[in-house]
C-alpha positions in Angstrom: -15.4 28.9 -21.4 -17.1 29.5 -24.8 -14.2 30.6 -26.4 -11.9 27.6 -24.8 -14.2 25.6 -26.9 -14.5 27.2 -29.9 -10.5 27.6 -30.5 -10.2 23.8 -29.5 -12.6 22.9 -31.9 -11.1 24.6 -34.5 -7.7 23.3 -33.7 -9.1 20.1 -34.3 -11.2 20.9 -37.6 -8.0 22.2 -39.0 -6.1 19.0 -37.8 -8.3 17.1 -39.8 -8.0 18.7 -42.9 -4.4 18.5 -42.4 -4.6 15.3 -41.6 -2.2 12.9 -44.4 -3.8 9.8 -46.0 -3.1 6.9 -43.1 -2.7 9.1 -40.3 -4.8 9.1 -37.5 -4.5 11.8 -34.6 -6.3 12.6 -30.9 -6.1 15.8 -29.9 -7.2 16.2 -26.1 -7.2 19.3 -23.7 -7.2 19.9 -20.3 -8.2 23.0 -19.1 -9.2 24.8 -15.7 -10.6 28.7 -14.5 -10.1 28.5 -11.2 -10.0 30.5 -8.2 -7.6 29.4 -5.1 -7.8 30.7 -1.7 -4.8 29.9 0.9 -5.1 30.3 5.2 -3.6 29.4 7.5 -3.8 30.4 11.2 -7.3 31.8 9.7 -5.7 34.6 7.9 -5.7 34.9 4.0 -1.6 34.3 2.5 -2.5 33.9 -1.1 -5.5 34.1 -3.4 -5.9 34.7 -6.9 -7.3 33.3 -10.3 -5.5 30.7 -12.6 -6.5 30.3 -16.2 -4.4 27.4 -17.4 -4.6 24.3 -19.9 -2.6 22.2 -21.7 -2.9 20.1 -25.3 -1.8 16.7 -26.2 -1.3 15.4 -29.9 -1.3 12.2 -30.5 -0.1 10.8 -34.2 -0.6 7.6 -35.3 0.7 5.7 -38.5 1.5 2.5 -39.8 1.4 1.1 -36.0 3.1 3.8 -34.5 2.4 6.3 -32.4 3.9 9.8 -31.1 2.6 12.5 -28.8 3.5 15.9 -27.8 2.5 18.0 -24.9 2.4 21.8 -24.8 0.5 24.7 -22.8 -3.3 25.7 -25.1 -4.3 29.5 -24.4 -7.2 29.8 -26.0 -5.9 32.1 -28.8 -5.9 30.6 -32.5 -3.3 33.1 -33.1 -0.9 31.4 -30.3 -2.4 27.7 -30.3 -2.7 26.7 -33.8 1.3 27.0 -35.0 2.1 24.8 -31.9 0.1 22.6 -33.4 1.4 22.4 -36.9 4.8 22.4 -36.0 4.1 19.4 -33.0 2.2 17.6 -36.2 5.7 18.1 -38.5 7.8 16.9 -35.4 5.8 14.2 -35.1 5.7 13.3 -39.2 10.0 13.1 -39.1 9.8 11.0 -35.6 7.1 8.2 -36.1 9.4 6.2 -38.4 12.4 5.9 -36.0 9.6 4.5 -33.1 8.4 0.7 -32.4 5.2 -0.6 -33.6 2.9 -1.0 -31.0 0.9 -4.6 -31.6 -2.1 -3.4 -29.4 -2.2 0.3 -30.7 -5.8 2.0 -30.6 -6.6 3.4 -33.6 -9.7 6.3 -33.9 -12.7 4.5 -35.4 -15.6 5.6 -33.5 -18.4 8.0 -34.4 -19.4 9.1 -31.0 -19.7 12.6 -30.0 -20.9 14.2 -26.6 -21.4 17.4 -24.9 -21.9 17.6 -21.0 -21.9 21.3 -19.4 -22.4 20.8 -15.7 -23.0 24.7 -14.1 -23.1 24.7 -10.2 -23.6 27.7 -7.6 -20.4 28.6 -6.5 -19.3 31.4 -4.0 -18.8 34.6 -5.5 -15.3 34.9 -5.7 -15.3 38.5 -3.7 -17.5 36.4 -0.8 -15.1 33.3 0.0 -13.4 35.1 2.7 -15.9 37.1 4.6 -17.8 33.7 4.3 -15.6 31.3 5.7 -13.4 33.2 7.8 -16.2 34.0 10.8 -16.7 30.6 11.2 -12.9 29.9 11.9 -11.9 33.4 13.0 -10.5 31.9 16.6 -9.0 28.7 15.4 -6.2 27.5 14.0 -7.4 27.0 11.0 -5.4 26.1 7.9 -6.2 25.5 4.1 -7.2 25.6 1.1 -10.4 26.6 -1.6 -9.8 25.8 -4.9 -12.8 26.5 -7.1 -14.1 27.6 -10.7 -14.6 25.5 -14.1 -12.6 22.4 -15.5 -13.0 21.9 -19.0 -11.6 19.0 -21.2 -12.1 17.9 -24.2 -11.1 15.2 -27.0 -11.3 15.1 -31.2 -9.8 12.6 -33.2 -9.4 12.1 -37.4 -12.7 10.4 -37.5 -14.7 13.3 -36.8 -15.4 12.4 -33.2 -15.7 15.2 -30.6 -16.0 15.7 -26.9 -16.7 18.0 -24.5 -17.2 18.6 -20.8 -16.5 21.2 -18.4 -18.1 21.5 -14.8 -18.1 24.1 -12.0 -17.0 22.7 -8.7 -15.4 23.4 -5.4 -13.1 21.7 -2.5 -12.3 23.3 0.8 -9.8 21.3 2.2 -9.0 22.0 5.8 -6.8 21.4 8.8 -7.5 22.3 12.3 -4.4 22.6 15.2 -4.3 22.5 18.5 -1.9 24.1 20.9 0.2 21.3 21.1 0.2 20.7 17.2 -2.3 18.0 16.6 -4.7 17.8 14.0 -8.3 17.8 12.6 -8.9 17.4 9.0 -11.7 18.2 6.5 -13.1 18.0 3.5 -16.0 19.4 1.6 -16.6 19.4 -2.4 -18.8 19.6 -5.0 -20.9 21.5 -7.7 -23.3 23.9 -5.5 -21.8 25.6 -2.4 -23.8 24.7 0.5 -23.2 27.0 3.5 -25.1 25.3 5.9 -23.3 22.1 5.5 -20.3 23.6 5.1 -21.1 25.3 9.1 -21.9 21.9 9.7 -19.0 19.9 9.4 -16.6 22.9 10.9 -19.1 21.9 13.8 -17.9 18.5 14.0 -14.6 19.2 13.5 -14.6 21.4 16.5 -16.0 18.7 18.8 -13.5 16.2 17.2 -10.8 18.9 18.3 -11.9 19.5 21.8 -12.1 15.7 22.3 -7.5 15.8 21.3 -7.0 17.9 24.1 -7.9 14.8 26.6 -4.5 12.4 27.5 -3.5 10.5 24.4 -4.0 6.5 24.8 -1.6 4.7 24.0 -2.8 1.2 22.2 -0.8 -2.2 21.9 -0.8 -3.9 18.9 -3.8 -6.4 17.9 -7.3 -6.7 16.7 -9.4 -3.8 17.5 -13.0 -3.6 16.3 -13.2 -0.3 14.3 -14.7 2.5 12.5 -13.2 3.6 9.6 -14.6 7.3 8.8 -15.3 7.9 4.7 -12.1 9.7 3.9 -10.4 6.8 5.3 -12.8 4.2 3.1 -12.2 6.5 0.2 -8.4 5.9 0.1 -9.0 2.1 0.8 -10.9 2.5 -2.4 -7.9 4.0 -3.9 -5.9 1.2 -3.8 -8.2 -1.1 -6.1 -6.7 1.1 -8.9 -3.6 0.2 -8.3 -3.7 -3.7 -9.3 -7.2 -4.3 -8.6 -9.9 -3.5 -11.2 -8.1 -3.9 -13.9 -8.4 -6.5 -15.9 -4.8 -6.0 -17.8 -3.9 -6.9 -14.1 -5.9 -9.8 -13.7 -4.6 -11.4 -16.8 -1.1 -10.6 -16.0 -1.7 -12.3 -12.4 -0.7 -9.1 -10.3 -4.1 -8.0 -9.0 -5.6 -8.3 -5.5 -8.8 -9.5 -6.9 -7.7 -12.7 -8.5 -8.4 -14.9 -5.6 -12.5 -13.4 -5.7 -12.4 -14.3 -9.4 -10.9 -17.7 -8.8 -13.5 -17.8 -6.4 -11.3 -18.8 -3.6 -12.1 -15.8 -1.6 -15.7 -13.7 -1.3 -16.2 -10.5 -0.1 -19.3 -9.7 2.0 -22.9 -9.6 0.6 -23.0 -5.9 2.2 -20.4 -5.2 -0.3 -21.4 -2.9 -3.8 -18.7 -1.1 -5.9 -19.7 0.6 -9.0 -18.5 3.4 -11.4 -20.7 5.9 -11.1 -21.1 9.2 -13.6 -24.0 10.9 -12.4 -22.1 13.4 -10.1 -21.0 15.3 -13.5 -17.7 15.9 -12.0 -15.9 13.5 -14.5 -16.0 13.8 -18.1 -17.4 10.1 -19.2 -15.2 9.5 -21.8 -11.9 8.4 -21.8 -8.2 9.4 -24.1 -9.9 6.5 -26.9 -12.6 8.9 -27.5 -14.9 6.2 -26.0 -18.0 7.2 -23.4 -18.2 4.5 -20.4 -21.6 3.4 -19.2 -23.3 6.1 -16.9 -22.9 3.4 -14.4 -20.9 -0.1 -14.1 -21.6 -2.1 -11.1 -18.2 -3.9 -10.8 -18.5 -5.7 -7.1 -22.3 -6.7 -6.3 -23.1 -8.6 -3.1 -19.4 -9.2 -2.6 -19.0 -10.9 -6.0 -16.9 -9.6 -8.9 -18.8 -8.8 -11.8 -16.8 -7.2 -14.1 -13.9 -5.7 -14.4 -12.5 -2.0 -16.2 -11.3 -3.5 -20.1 -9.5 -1.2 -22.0 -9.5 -1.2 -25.6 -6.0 -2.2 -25.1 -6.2 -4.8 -23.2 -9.5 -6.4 -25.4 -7.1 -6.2 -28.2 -4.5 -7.8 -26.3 -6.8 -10.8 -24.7 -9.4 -10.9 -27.5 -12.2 -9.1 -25.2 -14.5 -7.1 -25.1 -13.8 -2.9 -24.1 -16.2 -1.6 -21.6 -15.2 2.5 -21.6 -12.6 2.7 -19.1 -9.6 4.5 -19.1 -5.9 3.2 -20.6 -4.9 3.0 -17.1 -8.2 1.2 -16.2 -8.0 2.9 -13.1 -11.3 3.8 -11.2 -12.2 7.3 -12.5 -15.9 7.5 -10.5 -16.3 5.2 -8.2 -19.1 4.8 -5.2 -19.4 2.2 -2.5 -23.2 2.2 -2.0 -24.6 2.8 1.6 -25.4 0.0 4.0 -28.1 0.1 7.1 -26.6 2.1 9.8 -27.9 5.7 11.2 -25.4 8.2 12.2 -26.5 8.2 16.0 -26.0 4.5 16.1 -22.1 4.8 14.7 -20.5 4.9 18.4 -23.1 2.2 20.1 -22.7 -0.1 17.1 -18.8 0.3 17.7 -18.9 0.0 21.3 -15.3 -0.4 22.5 -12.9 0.1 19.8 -11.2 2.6 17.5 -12.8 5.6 15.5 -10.4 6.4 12.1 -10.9 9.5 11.0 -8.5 9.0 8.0 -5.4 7.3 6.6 -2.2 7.5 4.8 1.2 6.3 3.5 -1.4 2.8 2.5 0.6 0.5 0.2 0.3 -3.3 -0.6 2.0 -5.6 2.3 1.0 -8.7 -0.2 -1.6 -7.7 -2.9 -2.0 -11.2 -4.1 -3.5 -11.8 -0.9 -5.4 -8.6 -1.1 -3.4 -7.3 2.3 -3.2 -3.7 2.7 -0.9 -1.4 5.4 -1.2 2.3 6.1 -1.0 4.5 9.1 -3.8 6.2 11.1 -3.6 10.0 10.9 -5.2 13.0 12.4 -8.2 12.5 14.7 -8.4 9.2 15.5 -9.9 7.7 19.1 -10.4 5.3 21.7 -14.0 4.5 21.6 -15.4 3.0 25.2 -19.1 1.3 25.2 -19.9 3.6 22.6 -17.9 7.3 24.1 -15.5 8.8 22.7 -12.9 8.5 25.6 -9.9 10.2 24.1 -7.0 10.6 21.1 -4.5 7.2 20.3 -1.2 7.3 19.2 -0.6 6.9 15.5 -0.9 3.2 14.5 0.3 0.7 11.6 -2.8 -1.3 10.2 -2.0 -4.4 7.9 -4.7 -6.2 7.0 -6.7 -8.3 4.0 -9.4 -6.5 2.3 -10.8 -9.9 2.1 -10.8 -9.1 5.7 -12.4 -5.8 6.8 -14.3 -6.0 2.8 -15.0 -9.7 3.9 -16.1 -11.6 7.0 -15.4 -9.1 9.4 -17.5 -6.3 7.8 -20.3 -5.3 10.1 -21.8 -2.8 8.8 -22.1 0.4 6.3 -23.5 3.8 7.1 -26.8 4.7 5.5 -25.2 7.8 4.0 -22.5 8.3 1.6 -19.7 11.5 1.8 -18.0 12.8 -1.6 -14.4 12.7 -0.8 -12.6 15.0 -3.9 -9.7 14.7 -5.4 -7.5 17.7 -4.2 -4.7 17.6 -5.7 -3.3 20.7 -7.2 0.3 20.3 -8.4 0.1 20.6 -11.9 -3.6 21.3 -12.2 -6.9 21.2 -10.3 -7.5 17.4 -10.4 -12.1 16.7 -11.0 -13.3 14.0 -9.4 -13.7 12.3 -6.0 -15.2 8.8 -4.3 -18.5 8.4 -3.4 -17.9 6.1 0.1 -20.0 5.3 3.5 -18.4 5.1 6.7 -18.2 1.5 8.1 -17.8 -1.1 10.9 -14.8 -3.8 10.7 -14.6 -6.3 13.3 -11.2 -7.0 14.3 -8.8 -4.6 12.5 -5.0 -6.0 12.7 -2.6 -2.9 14.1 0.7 -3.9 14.2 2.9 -1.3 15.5 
């Protein structure tokens, strides 16, 4: 990890030296050390370290702006002539590209460093670890785990770093028949009793989908919606919701609740949230966002992710977040309600363990659809009575975020990112489980 740094430093000192009079340049890296472990049917298939990372240069002049992407080893020797000869590509292209009125030019004078070391598993100890616990299930997965590392320097002299150690185990459990339970645990210090735990759970969730599958008709169904399924409700606000390029534009969900046409309930908080240290804080501006940004309080909107393209755009005022202004750390915070009291509060009803395939039906109107997937039940005066058929939700965040919000779990649960396609993705939600009466299933 030391010597990741110290060759992406230097890249960038040498950058700037290089540097022309009125150019301006970013330089950013994204980097990973990370171990992956694949099962399935509890037996090891694949496993093996990956040292990987990529570099993006960024050239500015004049109002225009051209990028390159290419793999970073870690060796000056390798890394620094793909850099000068990007920089030369990118000196004959700029003058043949558009000026871009809202460009983002490197001013600041901000500089950061934030080393987040965690207690991992030994790499030699993942399997004998987690494979007694699992040893006569069908259990399928994977554990991805070691150090992310990015970092950013620009021509003003500005420089960031941040690396963290974390984990995901993310998990699938079959039955005979080919039904599922799914899993996740994350984060920056291995924790093998919770980890026991929540196999725990997931074997009582997966005793309960042997019992005759219940077929539901369409309707309004009070329900529990697990925190995996919150977090990828969540999701969706990225994707024309907080941001305020979307607002402006009139194609977010939340310009009725500005308009103040619509309110969400008071039980309702969503902030951006840093403190985990699995996210670097600053964004591809060089810019460091608030350690936390309450953007929802009490069900009213209180501010919104502003780009510094989008300030210069509608004359505002940046407040850290990404180009995208996507959510990049965000929490729901917890409400009242005890674990033991999840299925009593319920009563009859559904219990969602998660969702997918969500898109907007209408996001003007803030409606949402998706599908129920994996363990999901039918809940009778607070007993679990048996597995449903998949379902089609449609319904209004103004809705189940809204009126018909009963109540929020007093704990939260760190659902990670997981992907893996190009590279280990950081990150995750911070999200309670939670009560909505009268849920609208449509198929």
């Amino acid at each position: 990890m030391v010597m990741v740094q110290l060759t992406f430093d230097r890249l960038a000192t040498t950058l700037q030296s290089a540097c022309q009079s009125g150019e301006h340049f970013t330089l950013r890296l994204a980097s990973e050390q990370s171990q992956f472990t694949r099962f399935n049917r509890a037996r090891v298939r694949q496993t093996g370290w990956v040292n990987d990372g990529s570099l993006t240069l960024y050239l500015m002049r004049e109002g225009r702006t051209g990028f390159r992407e290419f793999p970073f080893t870690g060796n000056w020797e390798i890394d620094w002539p793909q850099v000068d000869e990007a920089m030369a590509q990118l000196r004959q292209e700029l003058p043949q590209l558009p000026v871009d009125p809202y460009q983002v030019l490197p001013l600041g004078k901000t500089n950061s460093q934030a080393v987040h070391q965690g207690k991992l598993l030994a790499p030699d100890a993942v399997v004998p670890t987690l494979l007694p616990w699992v040893a006569d299930l069908d259990f399928t997965g994977i554990y991805a785990a070691g150090t992310l590392m990015r970092g950013y320097a620009d021509s003003a002299g500005q420089k960031h770093w941040f690396s963290t150690d974390s984990y995901s185990l993310d998990y699938s459990l079959f039955t005979p028949e080919g039904q599922a339970v799914k899993g996740t645990l994350a984060g920056g210090d291995w924790d093998g009793a919770a980890c026991e735990a929540r196999l725990q759970d997931s074997r009582v969730q997966l005793a309960l989908l042997s019992r005759s599958v219940r077929s539901v008709a369409r309707g309004q169904y009070r329900t529990y919606l697990a925190p995996a399924a919150v977090a990828d409700l969540v999701g969706m606000l990225s994707w024309g919701g907080v941001s305020e390029a979307a607002l402006q534009q009139g194609s977010s969900c939340l310009g009725i609740l500005r308009r103040g046409e619509k309110q969400l309930s008071p039980l309702f908080y969503l902030d951006e949230n840093f403190e985990s240290g699995l996210v670097p804080r600053f964004n591809e501006f060089g810019e460091v966002a608030p350690l936390e940004l309450s953007l929802i309080e009490a069900g009213q909107l209180k501010q919104t992710l502003i780009s510094s393209r989008t300030a210069r755009e509608y004359g505002l005022t940046p407040n850290g977040a990404a180009g995208g202004e996507w959510l990049r750390s965000p929490q729901i915070r917890p409400g009242h309600l005890a674990p033991d009291q999840i299925l009593p509060t319920l009563g009859t009803g559904l219990y969602v363990s998660n969702l997918h395939y969500l898109n907007w039906s209408d996001r003007p109107t803030g409606r949402i659809t998706g599908m129920t997937r994996y363990a999901c039940f039918w809940v009778e005066e607070g007993e679990m009575v048996g597995p449903i058929e998949n379902l089609r939700f449609d319904d209004s965040l103004y809705r189940f975020w809204g009126e018909n919000l009963l109540a929020l779990t007093d704990y939260q649960e760190f659902i990670p990112n997981i992907g893996t396609y190009g590279s280990r993705e950081a990150g995750g939600v911070q999200v309670p489980g939670m009560i909505v009466e009268g849920l609208t299933y449509t198929l």
